[in-house]
Each structure stands twice: as structure tokens, then as C-alpha cells.
C-alpha positions as CSV (number, residue, x, y, z in Angstrom):
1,X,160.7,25.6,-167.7
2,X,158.2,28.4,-167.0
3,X,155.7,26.4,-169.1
4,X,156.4,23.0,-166.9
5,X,156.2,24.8,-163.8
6,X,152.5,26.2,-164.6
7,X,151.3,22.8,-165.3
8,X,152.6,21.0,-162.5
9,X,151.3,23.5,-160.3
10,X,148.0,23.5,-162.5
11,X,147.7,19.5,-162.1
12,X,148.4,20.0,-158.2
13,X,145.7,22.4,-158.2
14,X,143.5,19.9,-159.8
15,X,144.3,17.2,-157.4
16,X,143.8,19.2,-154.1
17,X,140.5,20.7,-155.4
18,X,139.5,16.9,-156.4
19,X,140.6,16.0,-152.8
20,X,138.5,18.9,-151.5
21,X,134.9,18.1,-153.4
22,X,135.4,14.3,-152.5
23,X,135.8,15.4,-148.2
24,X,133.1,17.8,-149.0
25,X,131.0,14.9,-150.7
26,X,131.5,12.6,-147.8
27,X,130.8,15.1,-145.2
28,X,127.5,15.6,-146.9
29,X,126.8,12.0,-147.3
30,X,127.7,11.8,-143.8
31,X,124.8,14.4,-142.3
32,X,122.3,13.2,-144.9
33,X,123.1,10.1,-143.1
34,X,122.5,11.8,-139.9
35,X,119.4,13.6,-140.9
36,X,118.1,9.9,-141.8
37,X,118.3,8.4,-138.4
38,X,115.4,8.1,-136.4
39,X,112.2,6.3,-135.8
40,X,108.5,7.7,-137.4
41,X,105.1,6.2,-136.1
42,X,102.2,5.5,-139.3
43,X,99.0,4.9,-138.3
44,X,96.0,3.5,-139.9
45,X,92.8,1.5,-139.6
46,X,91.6,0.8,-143.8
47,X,92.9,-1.9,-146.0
48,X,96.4,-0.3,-146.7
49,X,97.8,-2.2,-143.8
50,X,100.0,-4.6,-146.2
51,X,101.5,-2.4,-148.8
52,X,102.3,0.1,-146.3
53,X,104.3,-2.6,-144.1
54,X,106.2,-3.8,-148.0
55,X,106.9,0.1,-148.1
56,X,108.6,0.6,-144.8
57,X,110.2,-2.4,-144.7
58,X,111.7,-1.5,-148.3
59,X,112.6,2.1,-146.5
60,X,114.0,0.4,-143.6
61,X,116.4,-1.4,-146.0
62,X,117.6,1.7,-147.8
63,X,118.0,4.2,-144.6
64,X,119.1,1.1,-141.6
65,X,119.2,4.2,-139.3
66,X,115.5,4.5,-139.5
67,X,112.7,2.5,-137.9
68,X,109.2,2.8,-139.4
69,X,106.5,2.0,-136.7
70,X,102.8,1.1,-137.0
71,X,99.8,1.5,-135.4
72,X,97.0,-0.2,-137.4
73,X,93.5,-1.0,-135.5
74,X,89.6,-0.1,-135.8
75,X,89.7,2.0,-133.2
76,X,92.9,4.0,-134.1
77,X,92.2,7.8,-134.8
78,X,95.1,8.1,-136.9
79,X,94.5,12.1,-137.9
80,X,94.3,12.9,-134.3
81,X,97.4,11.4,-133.3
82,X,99.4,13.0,-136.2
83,X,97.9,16.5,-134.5
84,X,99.2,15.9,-131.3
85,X,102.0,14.6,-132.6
86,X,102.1,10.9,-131.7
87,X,102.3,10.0,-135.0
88,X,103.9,10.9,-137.6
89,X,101.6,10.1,-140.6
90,X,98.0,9.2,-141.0
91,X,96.6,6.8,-144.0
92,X,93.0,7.8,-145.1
93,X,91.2,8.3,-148.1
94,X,89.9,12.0,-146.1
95,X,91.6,15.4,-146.1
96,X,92.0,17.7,-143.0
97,X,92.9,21.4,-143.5
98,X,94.9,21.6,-141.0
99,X,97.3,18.9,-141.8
100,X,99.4,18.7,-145.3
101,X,97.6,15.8,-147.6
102,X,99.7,13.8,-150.2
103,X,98.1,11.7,-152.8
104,X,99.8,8.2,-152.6
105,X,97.5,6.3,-155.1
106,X,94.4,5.4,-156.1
107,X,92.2,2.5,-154.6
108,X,89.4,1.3,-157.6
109,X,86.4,0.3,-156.0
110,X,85.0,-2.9,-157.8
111,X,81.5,-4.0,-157.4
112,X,81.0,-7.6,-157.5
113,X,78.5,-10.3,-157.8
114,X,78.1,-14.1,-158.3
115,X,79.7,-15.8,-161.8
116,X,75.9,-17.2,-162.1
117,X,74.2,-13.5,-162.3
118,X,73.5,-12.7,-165.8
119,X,73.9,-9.4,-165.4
120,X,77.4,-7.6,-165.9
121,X,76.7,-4.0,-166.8
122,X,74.6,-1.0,-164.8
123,X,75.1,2.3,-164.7
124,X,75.5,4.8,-161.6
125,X,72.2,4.9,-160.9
126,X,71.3,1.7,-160.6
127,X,74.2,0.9,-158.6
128,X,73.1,3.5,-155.8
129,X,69.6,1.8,-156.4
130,X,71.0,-1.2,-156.0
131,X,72.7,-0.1,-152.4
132,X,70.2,2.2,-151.3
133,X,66.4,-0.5,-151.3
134,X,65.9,1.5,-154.6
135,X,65.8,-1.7,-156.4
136,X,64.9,-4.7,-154.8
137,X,64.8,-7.3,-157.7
138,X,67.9,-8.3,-160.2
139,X,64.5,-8.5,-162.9
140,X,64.6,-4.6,-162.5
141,X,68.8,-4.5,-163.8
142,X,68.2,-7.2,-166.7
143,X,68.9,-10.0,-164.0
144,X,66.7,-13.0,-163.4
145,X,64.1,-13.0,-161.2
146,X,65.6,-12.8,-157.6
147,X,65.8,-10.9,-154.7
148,X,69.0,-8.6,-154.4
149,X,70.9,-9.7,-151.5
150,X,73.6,-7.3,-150.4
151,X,76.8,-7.6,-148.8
152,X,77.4,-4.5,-146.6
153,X,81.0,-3.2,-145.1
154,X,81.8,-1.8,-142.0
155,X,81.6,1.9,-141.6
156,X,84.9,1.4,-140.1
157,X,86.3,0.6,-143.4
158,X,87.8,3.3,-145.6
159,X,86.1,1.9,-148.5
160,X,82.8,2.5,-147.5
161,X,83.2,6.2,-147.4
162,X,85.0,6.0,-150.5
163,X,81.9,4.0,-152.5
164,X,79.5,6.3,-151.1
165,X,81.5,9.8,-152.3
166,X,82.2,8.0,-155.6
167,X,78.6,7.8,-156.2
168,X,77.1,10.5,-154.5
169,X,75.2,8.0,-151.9
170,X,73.8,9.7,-148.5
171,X,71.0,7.8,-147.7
172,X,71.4,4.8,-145.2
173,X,72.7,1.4,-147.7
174,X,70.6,-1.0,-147.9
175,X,71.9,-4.4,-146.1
176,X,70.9,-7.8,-146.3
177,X,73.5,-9.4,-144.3
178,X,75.9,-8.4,-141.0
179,X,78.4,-5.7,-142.2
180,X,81.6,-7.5,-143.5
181,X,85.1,-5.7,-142.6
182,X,87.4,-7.5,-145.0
183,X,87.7,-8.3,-148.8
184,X,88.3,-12.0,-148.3
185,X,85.4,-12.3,-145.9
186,X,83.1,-10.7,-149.0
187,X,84.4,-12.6,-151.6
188,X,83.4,-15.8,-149.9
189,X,79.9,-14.7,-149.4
190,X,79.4,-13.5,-153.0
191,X,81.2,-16.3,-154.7
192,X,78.2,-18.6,-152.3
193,X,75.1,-17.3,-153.2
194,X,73.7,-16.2,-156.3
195,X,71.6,-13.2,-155.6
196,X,74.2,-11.6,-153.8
197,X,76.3,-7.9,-154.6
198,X,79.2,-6.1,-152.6
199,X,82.0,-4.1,-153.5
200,X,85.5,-4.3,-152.6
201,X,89.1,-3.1,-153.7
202,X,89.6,-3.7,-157.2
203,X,93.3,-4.7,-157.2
204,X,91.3,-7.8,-154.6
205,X,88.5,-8.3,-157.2
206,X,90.7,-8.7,-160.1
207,X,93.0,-11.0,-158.7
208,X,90.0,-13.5,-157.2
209,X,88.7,-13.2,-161.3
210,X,92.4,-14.7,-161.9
211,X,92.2,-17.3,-158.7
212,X,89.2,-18.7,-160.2
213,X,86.7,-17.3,-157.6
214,X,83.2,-17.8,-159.0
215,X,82.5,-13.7,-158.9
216,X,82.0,-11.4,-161.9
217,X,83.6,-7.4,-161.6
218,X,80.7,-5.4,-163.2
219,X,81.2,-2.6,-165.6
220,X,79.7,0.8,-164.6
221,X,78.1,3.5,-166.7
222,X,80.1,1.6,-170.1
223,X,83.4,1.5,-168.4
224,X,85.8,-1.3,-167.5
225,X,87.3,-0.7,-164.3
226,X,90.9,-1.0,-164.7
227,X,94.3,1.1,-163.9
228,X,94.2,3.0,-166.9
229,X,90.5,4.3,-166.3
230,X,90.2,4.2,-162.5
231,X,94.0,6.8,-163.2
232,X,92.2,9.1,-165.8
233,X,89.2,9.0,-163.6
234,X,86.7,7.4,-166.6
235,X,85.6,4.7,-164.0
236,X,83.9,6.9,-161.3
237,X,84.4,4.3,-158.4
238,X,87.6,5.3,-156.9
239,X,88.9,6.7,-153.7
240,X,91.8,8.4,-153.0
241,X,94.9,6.7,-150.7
242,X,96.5,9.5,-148.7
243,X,99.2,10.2,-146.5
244,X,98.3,13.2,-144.0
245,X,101.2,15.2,-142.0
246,X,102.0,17.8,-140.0
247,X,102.0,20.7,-142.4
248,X,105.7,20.9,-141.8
249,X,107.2,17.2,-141.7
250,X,110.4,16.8,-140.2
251,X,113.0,15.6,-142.7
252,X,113.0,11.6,-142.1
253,X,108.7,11.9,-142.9
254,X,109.4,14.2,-145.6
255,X,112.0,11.6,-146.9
256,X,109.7,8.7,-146.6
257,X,106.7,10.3,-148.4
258,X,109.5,11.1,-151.0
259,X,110.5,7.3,-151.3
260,X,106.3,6.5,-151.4
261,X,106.2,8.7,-154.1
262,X,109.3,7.5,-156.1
263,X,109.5,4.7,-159.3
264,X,110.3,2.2,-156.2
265,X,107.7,3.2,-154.0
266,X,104.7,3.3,-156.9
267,X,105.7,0.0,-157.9
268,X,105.1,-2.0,-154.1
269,X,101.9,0.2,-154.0
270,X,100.7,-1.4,-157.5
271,X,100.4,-4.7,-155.9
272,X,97.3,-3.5,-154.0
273,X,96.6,0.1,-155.7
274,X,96.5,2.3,-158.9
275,X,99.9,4.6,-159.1
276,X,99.6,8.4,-159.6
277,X,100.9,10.6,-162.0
278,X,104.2,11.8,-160.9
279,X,104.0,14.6,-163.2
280,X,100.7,15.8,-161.7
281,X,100.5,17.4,-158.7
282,X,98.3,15.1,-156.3
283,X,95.0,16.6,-155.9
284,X,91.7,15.3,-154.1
285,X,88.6,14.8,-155.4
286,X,85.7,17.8,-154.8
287,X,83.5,15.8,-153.2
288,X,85.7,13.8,-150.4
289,X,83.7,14.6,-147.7
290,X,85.1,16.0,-144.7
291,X,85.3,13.2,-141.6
292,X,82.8,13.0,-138.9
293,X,84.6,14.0,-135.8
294,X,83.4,10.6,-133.9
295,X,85.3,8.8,-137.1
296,X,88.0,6.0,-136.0
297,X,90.4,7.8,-138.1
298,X,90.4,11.4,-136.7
């Protein structure tokens, strides 16, 4: 009797503990929902316009208290407005000190030129001679006998400062054209006329190659540009995407940036991007220059 009474009372026990961790779970469930609520501005001016809209509007879906805002022109200076606190989060490819950075992905830089060019590999060198009135002539790269015709981009566009970093470039680029903001704009030109060379995001590059655009992706210094090398760093012409915040974020940015940086979030940023590591801490580049003060983005 003894015996039936201390496992009834054992079994009650059981159940009102059970009882207690499942009201404790929901109230916890319950304030995490809480602590999700809330709106966050992003804001931007580079290429990363679209996968950052698939990633908050895949956020949006999981958290339906949150709202993810965008603010997403040329003129933007999105590091400025995360320091005074307008926004939440700045995209760049450029660190501040004063704000926390996290590394989001990789952008490969491709440089492209016309299916007809003969040539399809140079080296570092000749590609800053190339973009820098170093060399003039495709005869000088193994090419035929024409004059090099380059597509420049907008000094707006995180890319450019990307492609110069990657290779070291700080003379003026050579231009044979008006400076071109968009990928699709310079994929046009290029896959038009023969003599021409540009570079643009390699995830854009890669998929023309697959649409049939008349434009070749040239290999630099031996290496095929492609996720695994632009991730291990063999292929030199990459930029860093980051995600810049205050240097404490409050907890519906820090959940975001946790979400970007999930299996979910690396996956929608493949589409445009080369995932990191998520074993290795994030880290940027040595030689990202710090930004001009009169830059769009600051």
C-alpha cells in the first residue's frame, strides 16, 4: 500500500512538473514572440537589391509580427543612416569601425568579353593593363588585332570598388564608352561588339553563358572563376557582401542577420552570390579600402 502510494504520488509529480515545463515553454514562445515584433529599415544602393527583398520577404513569412523595410537608391548613404539610427542595417562591400560588420557572402567578379574574342585567359596584370590604357590593343593579350574597347561602371556601383581592391587598381580606368550602372545594360553592349571587355557579377555572367548570350567569362591568373574558388579565395576577383549595424543590434536585427546567416538564408543568397563558411568566422579582406566620406553609401 505504502509502495502504491509512492507511485501515484511519483506519477502526479511527473504530470504537474510536465504541466509546468509545457506553461513555462509557452510563456517563452510567447516573449520570443514579442521580442520578434517590429519593423527594421535596410538600406542599400549596389546590386543586392533582389536577394535582399527574397530574404525579407522569406523573414517576413517566418516572424508575421515583423516588417522589413527598404531603402534602395544611388544617392542613399546607407552607413550614415544606420549611425544616426534611421536604419537599421547597411549593405556594402566596405567596413566602418565604428559599426559591427557581418560577412553575408561573397560576390565573384567576372570579367567578360565578346564570344568572337579569341582570347580567354590573362593574368592580373594584364587585366589592370587592360582597365587602366596599359594595353591598348587585344594583339598585346594574344587577341587579334583590334583596339580594346571597354565597358566602364558607375562609381556608384559597389562593384567597381570591389574590382579595383581585388586587383590592386588606383589609377583612373580606362573608359571607352559612358559608365554603365547595371549588369544587363553591360551584357548587351559586350555581347554587340567584338572589341569590347567589362566586368560584372559572376552569378550574372554565368547565367547569360547558360541563356546563350554571345559573351565569354575569362579565366584569371590559371583560375576558373567559380563558387568553389571565388569561397577559398583562388580566384582573386571577389568582393565581400556585408551587412553593417549598430555595434549593438537590437534583438529583431540581430535575429534577421541570424536568419541571413542560416542554411535558409545562404541558400536565397546563392541565387545571386557565393555562400560563406558558417564554420568560419566572417572576416574582410586586408585591402577593402576604407570609403570616401563623399561615397553614396556612407
Amino acid at each position: 500500500m505504502a509502495l502504491r502510494t509512492l507511485t501515484v504520488s511519483f506519477r502526479g509529480c511527473t504530470l504537474a512538473v510536465g504541466a509546468l515545463l509545457i506553461s513555462c515553454g509557452l510563456l517563452l514562445l510567447c516573449n520570443a514572440d514579442a521580442a520578434l515584433t517590429g519593423r527594421i529599415l535596410i538600406a542599400g544602393y549596389g546590386p543586392e537589391l533582389p536577394v535582399v527583398q527574397d530574404l525579407a520577404k522569406a523573414y517576413e513569412r517566418l516572424h508575421p509580427g515583423t516588417a522589413i523595410d527598404l531603402e534602395w537608391d544611388s544617392t542613399v548613404r546607407a552607413i550614415h543612416l544606420v549611425k544616426t539610427g534611421a536604419a537599421q542595417i547597411a549593405v556594402t562591400d566596405q567596413p566602418d569601425p565604428a559599426l559591427k560588420t557581418t560577412q553575408i557572402a561573397w560576390d565573384g567578379i567576372a570579367v567578360i568579353v565578346n564570344f568572337a574574342n579569341p582570347v580567354r585567359e590573362v593574368s592580373s596584370a594584364q587585366v589592370r593593363g587592360l582597365f587602366s590604357t596599359q594595353i591598348t590593343n587585344w594583339a598585346e593579350v594574344d587577341g587579334a588585332t583590334a583596339r580594346v574597347e571597354v565597358i566602364p561602371r558607375t562609381s556608384v556601383n559597389n562593384l567597381t570598388a570591389g574590382f579595383q581592391n581585388s586587383l590592386g587598381l588606383t589609377e583612373r580606368m580606362a573608359a571607352s564608352a559612358a559608365p554603365v550602372r547595371s549588369d544587363q545594360k553591360v551584357l548587351s553592349l559586350v555581347s554587340g561588339r567584338d572589341a569590347t571587355v567589362s566586368y560584372i557579377s559572376l552569378a550574372a555572367a554565368l547565367k547569360a553563358q547558360e541563356d546563350g548570350i554571345s559573351i565569354h567569362i575569362l579565366t584569371v591568373d590559371q583560375i576558373d572563376p567559380g563558387e568553389a574558388t571565388v569561397k577559398n579565395g583562388r580566384y582573386r576577383l571577389r568582393r565581400p557582401v556585408l551587412m553593417l549595424t549598430a555595434t549593438q543590434p537590437d534583438p529583431l536585427t540581430e535575429s534577421f542577420l541570424s536568419f541571413v546567416r542560416s542554411v535558409d538564408g545562404q541558400q536565397l543568397l546563392r541565387t545571386m552570390f557565393v555562400p560563406v563558411e558558417m564554420s568560419v568566422p566572417a572576416t574582410v579582406p586586408s585591402n577593402v579600402q576604407q570609403l570616401d566620406p563623399s561615397s553614396p553609401s556612407s
